[in-house]
Residue frames relative to the residue before (quaternion, step in Angstrom):
aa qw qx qy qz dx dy dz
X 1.0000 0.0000 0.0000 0.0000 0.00 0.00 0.00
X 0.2483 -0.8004 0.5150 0.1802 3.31 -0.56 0.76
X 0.2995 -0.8857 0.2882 0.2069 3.51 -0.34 1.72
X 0.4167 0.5894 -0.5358 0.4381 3.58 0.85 0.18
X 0.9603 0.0357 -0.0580 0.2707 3.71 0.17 -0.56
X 0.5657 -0.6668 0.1549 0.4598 2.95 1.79 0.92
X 0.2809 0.7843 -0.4890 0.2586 3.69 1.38 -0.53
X 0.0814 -0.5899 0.7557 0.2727 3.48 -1.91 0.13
X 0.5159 -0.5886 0.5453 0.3001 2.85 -1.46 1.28
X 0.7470 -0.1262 0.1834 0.6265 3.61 0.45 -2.09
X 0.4254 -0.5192 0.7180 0.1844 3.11 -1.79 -0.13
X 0.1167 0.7382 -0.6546 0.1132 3.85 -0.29 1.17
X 0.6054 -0.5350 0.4890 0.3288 4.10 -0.97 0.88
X 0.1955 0.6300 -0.7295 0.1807 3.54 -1.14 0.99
X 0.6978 -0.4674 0.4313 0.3295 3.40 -1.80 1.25
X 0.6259 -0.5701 0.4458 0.2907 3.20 -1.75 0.80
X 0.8465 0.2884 -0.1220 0.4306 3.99 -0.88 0.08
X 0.0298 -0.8635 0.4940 -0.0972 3.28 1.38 1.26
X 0.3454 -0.7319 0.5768 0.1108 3.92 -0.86 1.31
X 0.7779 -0.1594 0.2476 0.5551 2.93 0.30 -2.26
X 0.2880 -0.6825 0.6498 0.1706 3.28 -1.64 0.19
X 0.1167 0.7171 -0.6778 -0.1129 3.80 -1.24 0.20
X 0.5268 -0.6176 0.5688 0.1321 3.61 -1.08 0.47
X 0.1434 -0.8196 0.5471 -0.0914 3.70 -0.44 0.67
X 0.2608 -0.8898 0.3299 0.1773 3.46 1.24 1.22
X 0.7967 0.4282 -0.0804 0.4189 3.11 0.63 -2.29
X 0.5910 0.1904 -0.3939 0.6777 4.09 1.83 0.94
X 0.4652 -0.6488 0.5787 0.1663 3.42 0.56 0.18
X 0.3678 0.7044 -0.3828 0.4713 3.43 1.36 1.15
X 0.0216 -0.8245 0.5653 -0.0085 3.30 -0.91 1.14
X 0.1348 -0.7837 0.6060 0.0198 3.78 -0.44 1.31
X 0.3119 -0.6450 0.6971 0.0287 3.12 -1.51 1.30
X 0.0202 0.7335 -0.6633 -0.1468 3.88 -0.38 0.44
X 0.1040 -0.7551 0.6461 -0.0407 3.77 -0.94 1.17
X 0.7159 -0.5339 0.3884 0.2270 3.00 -2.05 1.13
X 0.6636 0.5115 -0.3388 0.4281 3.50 1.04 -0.65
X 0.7577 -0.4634 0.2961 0.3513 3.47 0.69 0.46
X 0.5385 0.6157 -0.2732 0.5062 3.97 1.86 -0.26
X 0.0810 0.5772 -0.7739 -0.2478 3.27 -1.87 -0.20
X 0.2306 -0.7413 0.6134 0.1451 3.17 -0.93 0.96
X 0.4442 -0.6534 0.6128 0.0106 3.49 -1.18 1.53
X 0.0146 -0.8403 0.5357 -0.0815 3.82 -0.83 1.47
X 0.0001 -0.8404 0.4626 0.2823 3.54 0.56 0.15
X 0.4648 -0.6174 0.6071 0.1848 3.54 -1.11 0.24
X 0.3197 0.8303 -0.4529 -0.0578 3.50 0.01 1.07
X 0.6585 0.0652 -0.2862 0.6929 3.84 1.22 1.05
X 0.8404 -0.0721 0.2577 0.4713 3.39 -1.70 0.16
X 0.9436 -0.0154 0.1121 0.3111 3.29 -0.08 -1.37
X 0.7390 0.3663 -0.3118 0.4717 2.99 1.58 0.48
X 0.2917 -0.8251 0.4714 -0.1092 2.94 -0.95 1.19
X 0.1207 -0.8924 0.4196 -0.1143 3.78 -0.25 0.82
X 0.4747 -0.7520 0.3984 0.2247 3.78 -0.20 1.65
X 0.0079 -0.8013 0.5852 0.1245 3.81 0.01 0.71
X 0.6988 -0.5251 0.2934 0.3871 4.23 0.42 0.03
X 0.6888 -0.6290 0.3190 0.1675 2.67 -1.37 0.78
X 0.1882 -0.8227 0.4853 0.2286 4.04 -0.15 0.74
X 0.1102 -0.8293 0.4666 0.2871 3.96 -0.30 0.21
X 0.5130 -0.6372 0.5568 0.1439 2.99 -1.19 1.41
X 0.4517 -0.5194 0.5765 0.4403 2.98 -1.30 -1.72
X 0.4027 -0.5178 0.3925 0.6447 4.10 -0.53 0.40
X 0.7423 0.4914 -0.3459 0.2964 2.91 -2.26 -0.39
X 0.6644 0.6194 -0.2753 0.3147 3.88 1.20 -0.54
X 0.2502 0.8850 -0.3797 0.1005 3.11 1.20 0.35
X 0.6017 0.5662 -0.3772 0.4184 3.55 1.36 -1.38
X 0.2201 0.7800 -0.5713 -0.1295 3.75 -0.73 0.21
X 0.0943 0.7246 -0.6616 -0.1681 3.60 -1.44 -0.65
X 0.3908 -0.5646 0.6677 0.2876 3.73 -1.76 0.39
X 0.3189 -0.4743 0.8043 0.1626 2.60 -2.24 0.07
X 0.4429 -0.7161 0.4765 0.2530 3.61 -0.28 1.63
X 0.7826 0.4930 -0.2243 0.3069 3.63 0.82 -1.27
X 0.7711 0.2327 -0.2559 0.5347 3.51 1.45 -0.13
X 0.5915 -0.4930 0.4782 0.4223 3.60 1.16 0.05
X 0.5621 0.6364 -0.4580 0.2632 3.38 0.94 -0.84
X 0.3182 -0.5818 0.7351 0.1410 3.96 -1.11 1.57
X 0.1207 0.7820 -0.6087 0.0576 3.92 -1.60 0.41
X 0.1328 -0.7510 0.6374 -0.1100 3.37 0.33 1.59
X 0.3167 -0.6455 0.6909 0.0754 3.42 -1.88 0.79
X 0.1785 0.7648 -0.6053 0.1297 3.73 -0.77 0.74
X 0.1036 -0.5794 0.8078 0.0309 3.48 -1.88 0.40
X 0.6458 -0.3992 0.6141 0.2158 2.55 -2.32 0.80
X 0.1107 -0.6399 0.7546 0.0939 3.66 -1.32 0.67
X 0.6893 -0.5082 0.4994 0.1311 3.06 -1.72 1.35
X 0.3868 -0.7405 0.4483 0.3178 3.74 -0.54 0.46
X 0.4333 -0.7188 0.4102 0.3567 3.87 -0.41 1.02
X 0.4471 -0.5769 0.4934 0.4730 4.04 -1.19 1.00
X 0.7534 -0.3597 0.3464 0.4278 3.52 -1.65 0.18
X 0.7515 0.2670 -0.2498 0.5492 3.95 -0.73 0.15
X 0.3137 0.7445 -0.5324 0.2526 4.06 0.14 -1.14
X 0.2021 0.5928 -0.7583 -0.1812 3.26 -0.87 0.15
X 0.6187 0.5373 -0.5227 0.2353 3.50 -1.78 -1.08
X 0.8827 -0.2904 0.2369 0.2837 3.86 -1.67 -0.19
X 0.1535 -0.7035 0.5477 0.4260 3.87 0.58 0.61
X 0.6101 -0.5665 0.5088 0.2194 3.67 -2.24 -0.08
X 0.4718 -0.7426 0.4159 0.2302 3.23 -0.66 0.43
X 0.7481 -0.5636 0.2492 0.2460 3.24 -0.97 1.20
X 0.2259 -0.5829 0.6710 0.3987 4.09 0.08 -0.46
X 0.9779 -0.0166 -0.0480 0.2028 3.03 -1.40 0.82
X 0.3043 0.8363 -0.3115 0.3332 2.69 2.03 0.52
X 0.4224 0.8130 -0.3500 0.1952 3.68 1.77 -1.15
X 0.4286 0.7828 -0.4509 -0.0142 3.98 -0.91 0.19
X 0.4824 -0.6403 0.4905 0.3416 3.70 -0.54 0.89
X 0.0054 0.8483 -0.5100 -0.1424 3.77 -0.89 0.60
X 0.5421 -0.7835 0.2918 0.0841 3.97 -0.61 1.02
X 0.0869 0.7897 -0.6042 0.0609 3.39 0.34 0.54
X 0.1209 0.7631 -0.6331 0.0483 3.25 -1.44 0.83
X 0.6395 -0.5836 0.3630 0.3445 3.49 -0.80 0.37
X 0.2753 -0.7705 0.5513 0.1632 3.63 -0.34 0.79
């Protein structure tokens, strides 16, 4: 969206339940880290175009993420969630000891 005038530029496919995003200037990479278990990979190739590069697979539940500008390094936090009893509604529970930081790096 282009923020001076509210405009959408494009519309490029990214996993459902979109957390965070960080930008990666010096590739001109943008990562979406989603609930469904994806980071979806966007490259930036002018001002205003922009171009779906694929989909990385995480784990569910990874959604929280952040880089480290100096290694590229993507890091997404997730747990196992307990299966919900039959009927249940609301947020299932998290595993005990289920906590773990996951790594993505450029190959």
């Amino acid at each position: 969206m282009d923020a001076t005038n509210g405009k959408v530029i494009t519309t490029l496919p990214i996993g459902d339940r979109v957390d965070a995003v960080v930008y990666d200037p010096d590739h001109k990479m943008i990562f979406a880290s989603n609930g469904d278990g994806t980071v979806s990979a966007i490259q930036q190739r002018g001002a205003n175009e922009y171009a779906f590069s694929g989909d990385i697979r995480t784990q569910p539940t990874a959604k929280t993420m952040a880089m480290d500008p100096k290694t590229k390094r993507l890091f997404l936090s997730a747990a196992e969630l307990e299966p919900m009893p039959a009927g249940q509604k609301g947020r299932p529970k998290i595993k005990p000891g289920s906590f773990n930081v996951l790594v993505v790096e450029r190959q």
